[in-house]
C-alpha positions as CSV (number, residue, x, y, z in Angstrom):
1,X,0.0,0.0,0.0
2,X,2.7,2.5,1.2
3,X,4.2,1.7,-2.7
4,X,1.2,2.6,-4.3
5,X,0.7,5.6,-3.8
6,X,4.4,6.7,-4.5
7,X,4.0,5.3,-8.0
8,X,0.8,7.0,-8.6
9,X,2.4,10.4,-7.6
10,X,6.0,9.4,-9.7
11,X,3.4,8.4,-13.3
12,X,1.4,11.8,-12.7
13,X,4.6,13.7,-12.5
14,X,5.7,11.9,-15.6
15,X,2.3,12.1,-17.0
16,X,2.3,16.3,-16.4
17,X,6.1,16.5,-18.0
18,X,4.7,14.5,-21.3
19,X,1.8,16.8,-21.7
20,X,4.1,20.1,-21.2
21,X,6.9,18.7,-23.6
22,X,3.6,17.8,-26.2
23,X,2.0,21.1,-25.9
24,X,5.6,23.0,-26.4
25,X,6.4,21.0,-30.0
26,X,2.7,21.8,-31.0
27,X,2.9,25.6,-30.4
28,X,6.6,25.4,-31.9
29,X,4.9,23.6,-35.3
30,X,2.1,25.9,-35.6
31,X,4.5,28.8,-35.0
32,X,7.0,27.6,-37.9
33,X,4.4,27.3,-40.6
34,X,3.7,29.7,-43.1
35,X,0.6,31.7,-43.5
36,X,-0.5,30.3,-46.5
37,X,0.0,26.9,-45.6
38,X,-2.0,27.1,-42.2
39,X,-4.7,28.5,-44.2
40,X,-5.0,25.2,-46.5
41,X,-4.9,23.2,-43.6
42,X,-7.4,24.8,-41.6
43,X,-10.2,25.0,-44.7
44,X,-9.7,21.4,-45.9
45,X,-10.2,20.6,-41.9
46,X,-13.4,23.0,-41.9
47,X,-14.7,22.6,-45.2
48,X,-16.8,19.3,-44.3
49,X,-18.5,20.8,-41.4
50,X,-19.6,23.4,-44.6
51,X,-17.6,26.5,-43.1
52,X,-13.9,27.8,-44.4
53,X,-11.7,30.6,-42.6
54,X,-11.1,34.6,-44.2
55,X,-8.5,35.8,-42.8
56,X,-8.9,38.9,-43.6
57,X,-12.0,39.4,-41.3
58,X,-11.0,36.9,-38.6
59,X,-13.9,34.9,-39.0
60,X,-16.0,31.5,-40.6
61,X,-18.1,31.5,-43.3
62,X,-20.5,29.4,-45.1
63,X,-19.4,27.8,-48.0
64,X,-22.2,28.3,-51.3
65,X,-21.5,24.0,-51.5
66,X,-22.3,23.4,-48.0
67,X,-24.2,20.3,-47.1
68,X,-27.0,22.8,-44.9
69,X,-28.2,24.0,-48.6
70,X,-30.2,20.4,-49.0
71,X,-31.9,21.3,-45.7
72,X,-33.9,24.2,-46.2
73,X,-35.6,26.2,-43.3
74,X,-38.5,25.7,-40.8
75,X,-39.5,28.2,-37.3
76,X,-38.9,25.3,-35.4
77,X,-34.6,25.7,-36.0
78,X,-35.3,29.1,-34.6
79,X,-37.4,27.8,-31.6
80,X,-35.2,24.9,-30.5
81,X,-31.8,26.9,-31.2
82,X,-31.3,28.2,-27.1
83,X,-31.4,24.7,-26.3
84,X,-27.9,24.4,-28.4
85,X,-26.2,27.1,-27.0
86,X,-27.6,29.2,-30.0
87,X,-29.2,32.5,-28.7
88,X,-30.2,34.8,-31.2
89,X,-32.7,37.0,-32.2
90,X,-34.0,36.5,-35.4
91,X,-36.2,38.4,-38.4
92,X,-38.1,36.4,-41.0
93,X,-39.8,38.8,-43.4
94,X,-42.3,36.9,-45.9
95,X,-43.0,37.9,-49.3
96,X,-45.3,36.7,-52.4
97,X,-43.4,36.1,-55.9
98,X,-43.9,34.6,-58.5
99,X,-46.9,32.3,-57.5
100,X,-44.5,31.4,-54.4
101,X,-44.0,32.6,-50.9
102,X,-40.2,33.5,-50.2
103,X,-38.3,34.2,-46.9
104,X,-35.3,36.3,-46.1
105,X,-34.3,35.6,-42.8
106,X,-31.6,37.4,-40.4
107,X,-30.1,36.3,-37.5
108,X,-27.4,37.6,-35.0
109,X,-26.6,36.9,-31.8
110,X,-24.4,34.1,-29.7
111,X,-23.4,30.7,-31.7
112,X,-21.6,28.7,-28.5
113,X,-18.5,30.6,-28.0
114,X,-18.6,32.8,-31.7
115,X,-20.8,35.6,-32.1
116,X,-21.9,36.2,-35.1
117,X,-24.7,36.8,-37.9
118,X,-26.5,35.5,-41.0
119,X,-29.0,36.3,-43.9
120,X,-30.8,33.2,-45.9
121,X,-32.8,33.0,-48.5
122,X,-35.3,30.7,-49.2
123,X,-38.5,29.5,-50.9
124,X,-41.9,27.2,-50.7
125,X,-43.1,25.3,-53.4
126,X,-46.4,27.3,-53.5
127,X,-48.4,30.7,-51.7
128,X,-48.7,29.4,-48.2
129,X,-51.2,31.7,-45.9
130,X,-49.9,33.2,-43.3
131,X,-51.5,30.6,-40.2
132,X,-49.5,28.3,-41.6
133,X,-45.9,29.8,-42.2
134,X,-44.4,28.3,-39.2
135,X,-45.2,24.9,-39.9
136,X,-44.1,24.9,-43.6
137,X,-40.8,24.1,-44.4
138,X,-39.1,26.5,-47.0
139,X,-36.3,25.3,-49.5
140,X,-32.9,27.0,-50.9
141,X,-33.4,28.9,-54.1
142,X,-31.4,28.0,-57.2
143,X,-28.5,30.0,-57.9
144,X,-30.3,32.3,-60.7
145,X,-32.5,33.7,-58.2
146,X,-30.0,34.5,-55.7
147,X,-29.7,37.8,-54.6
148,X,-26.4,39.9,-53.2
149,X,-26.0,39.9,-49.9
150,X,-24.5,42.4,-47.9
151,X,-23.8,43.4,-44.2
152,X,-21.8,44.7,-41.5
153,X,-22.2,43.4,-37.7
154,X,-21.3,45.7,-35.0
155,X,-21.6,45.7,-31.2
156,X,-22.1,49.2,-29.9
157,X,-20.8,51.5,-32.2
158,X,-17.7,49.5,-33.6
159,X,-17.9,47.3,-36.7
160,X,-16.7,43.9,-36.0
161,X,-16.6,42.4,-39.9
162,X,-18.3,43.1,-43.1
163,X,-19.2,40.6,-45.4
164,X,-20.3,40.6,-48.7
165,X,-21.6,38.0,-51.7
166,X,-24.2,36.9,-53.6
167,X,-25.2,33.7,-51.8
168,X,-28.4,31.7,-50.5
169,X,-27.1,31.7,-46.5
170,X,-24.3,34.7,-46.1
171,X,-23.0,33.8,-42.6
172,X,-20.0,35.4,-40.5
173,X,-19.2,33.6,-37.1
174,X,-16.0,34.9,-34.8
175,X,-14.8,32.5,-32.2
176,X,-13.7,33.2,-28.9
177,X,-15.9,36.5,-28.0
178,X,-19.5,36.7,-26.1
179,X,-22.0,39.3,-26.7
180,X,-26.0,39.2,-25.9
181,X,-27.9,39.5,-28.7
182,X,-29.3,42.9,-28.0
183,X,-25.7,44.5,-28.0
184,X,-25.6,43.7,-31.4
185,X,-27.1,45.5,-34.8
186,X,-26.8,44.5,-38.6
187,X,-26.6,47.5,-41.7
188,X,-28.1,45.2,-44.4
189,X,-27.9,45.9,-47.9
190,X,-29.5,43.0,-50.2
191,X,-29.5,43.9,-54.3
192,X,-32.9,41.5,-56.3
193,X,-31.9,40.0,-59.4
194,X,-35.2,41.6,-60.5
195,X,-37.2,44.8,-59.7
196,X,-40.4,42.9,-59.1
197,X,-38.7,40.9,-56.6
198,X,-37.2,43.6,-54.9
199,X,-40.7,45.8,-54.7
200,X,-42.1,42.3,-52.9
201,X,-39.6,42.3,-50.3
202,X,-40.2,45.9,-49.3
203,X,-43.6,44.9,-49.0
204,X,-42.9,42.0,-47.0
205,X,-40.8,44.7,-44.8
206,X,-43.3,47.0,-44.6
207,X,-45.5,44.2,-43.4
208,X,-43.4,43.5,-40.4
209,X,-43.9,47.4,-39.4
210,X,-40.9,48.6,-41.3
211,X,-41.9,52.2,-41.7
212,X,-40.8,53.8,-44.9
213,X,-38.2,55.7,-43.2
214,X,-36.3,52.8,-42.3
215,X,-36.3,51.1,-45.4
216,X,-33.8,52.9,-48.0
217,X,-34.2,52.0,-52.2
218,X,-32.0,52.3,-55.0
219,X,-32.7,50.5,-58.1
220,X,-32.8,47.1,-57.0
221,X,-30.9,47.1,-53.6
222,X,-32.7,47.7,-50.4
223,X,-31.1,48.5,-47.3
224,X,-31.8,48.8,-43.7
225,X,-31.0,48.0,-40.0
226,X,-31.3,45.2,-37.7
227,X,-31.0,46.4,-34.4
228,X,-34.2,45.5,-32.2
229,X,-36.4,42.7,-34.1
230,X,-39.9,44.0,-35.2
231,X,-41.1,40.1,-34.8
232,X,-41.5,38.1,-31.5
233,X,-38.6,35.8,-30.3
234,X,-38.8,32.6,-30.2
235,X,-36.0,32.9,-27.3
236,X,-38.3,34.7,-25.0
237,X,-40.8,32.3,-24.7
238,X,-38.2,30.1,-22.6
239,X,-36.0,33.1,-21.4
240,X,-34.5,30.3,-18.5
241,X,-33.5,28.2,-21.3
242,X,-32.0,30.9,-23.2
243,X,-30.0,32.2,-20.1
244,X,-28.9,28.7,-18.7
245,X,-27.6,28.4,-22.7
246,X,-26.0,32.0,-22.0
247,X,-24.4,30.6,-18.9
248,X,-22.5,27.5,-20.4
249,X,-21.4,29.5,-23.1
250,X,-19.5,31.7,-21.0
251,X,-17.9,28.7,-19.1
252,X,-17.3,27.1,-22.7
253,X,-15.7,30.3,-23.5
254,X,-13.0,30.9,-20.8
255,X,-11.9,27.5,-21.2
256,X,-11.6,28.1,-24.9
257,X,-9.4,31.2,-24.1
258,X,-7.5,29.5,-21.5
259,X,-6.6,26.4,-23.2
260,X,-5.7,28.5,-26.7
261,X,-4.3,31.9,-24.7
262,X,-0.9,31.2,-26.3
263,X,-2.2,32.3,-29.5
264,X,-3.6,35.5,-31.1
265,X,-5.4,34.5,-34.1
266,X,-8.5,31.7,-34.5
267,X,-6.6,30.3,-37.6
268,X,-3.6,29.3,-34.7
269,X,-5.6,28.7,-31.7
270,X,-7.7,25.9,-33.9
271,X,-4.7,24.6,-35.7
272,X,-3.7,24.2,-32.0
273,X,-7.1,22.6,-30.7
274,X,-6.5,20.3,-33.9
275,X,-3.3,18.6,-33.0
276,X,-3.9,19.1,-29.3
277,X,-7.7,17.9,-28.4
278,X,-8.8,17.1,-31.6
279,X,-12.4,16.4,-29.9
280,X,-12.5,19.8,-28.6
281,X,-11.6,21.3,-32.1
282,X,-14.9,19.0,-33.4
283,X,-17.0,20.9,-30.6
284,X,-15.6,24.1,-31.8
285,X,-17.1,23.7,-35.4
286,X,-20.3,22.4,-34.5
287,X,-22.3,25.2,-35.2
288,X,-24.9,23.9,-37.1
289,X,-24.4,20.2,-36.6
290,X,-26.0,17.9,-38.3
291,X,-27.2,15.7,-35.6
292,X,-29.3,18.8,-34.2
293,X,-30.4,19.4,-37.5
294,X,-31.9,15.7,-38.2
295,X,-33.5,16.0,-34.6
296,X,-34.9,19.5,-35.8
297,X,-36.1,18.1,-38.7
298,X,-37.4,14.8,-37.0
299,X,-39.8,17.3,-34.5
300,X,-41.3,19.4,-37.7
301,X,-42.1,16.4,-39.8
302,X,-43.7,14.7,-36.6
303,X,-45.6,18.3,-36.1
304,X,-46.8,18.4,-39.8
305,X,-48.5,14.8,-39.1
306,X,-50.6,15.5,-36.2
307,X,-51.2,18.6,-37.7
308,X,-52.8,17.1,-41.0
309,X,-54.3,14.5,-38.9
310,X,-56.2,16.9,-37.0
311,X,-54.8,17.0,-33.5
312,X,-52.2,19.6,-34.0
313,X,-51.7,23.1,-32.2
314,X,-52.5,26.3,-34.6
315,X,-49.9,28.8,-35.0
316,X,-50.6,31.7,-35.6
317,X,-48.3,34.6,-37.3
């Protein structure tokens, strides 16, 4: 017994020295290698989980090939997001074209330990009425119908990135800060591919008590701010979900900043978290997984059966 516990001590005192040696030839490798080739690295690691690194801005972004584009959209993502460590508010404006509804949503707000935004365009297959917008689920356009996106996310009065490109979901995520999602605004600018489309979006707008002052038209581009949503959050229907969800992110994120501190930039720290605890840089790019996703999807194809079969809640818009 009395050698037990001397041997114990002597393997975790070896154990500690291993780890220290380990994590000093990881930050000399990641330190040695050049810009460009950390960059490759880091986007053929993030490309599967539909994301890859600018930077320029310091930040992720959506790639237009990313496996989410099959998915499409439904309200029951935004309701079920808090319980993922996603709090957000969020602003879907509906509009009629071309015999088919069409949604442009925004979001900004906490994404685990990134904040962060994103603007998505999508489409049913026919004019659905508005009771039943919630429960329908709306699919990615095809590229000839996509429009350019533009904005710039700011907290307070300083602009953390702008982003720009014609896409169907225009996202910008930066790892490692915390922000609530009312310290947060978006500038928007989004140019139609057609003036009829353009003309039913403002309408849409103006249907979710956009006033004409806040809505600003040139030719086909239409730009305005996101700063306190004109629709009702899903998040404040469970506001002890959304601030237990507030809570782990803030633990998630010291140990984040602790375990990377060594390093300035995200495309080091995760090159680190890569070599290091590879499970912990799978966490870190979970931020639309797709196990969530299938569960989302599982709960809105279960609610669109009762619904048909009569037993179904009404929603109301």
């Amino acid at each position: 017994m009395y050698m037990i516990l001397p041997c114990i001590l002597f393997l975790l005192i070896i154990c500690s020295f291993l780890m220290i040696w380990r994590r000093k030839c990881i930050t000399r490798k990641i330190c040695c290698m050049p810009i460009p080739e950390k960059l490759k690295k880091l986007n053929e690691l993030t490309h599967p989980f539909g994301f890859e690194y600018l930077l320029s801005q310091d930040i992720f972004t959506s790639c237009e090939d990313a496996w989410q584009r099959d998915l499409g959209y439904c309200w029951f993502y935004d309701r079920h997001a808090a319980a993922f460590g996603m709090v957000l508010d969020c602003e879907t404006i509906y509009f009629d074209y071309e015999g088919c509804t069409w949604l442009i949503e925004l979001w900004k707000g906490q994404y685990g330990i990134n904040i962060g935004a994103e603007i998505g365009i999508y489409r049913a297959d026919s004019l659905v009425p508005r009771n039943q917008r919630h429960s329908t689920l709306f699919h990615t356009v095809p590229d000839e119908d996509l429009p350019f996106f533009e904005y710039t996310l700011y907290r307070g009065d300083t602009p953390l990135y702008r982003i720009a490109k014609r896409h169907w979901w225009l996202t910008g995520f930066r790892m490692g800060e915390y922000s609530e999602p009312g310290d947060l605004f978006l500038r928007v600018s989004i140019t139609f591919p057609s003036t009829e489309m353009q003309v039913a979006f403002v309408k849409g707008l103006i249907g979710r008590n956009y006033t004409p002052e806040e809505i600003c038209i040139h030719r086909q581009e239409v730009s305005f701010n996101l700063t306190v949503p004109h629709t009702r959050q899903p998040r404040k229907k469970r506001p002890v979900r959304a601030a237990y969800s507030q809570w782990k992110n803030r633990i998630f994120l010291r140990l984040y900043c602790h375990v990377t501190k060594h390093f300035c930039l995200t495309l080091d720290k995760l090159l680190y978290l890569y070599e290091y605890l590879p499970f912990a840089f799978r966490h870190m790019l979970h931020i639309r997984s797709s196990r969530r996703t299938r569960r989302l999807k599982f709960r809105q194809g279960r609610h669109l059966r009762r619904k048909k079969s009569g037993r179904g809640r009404r929603h109301v818009c």
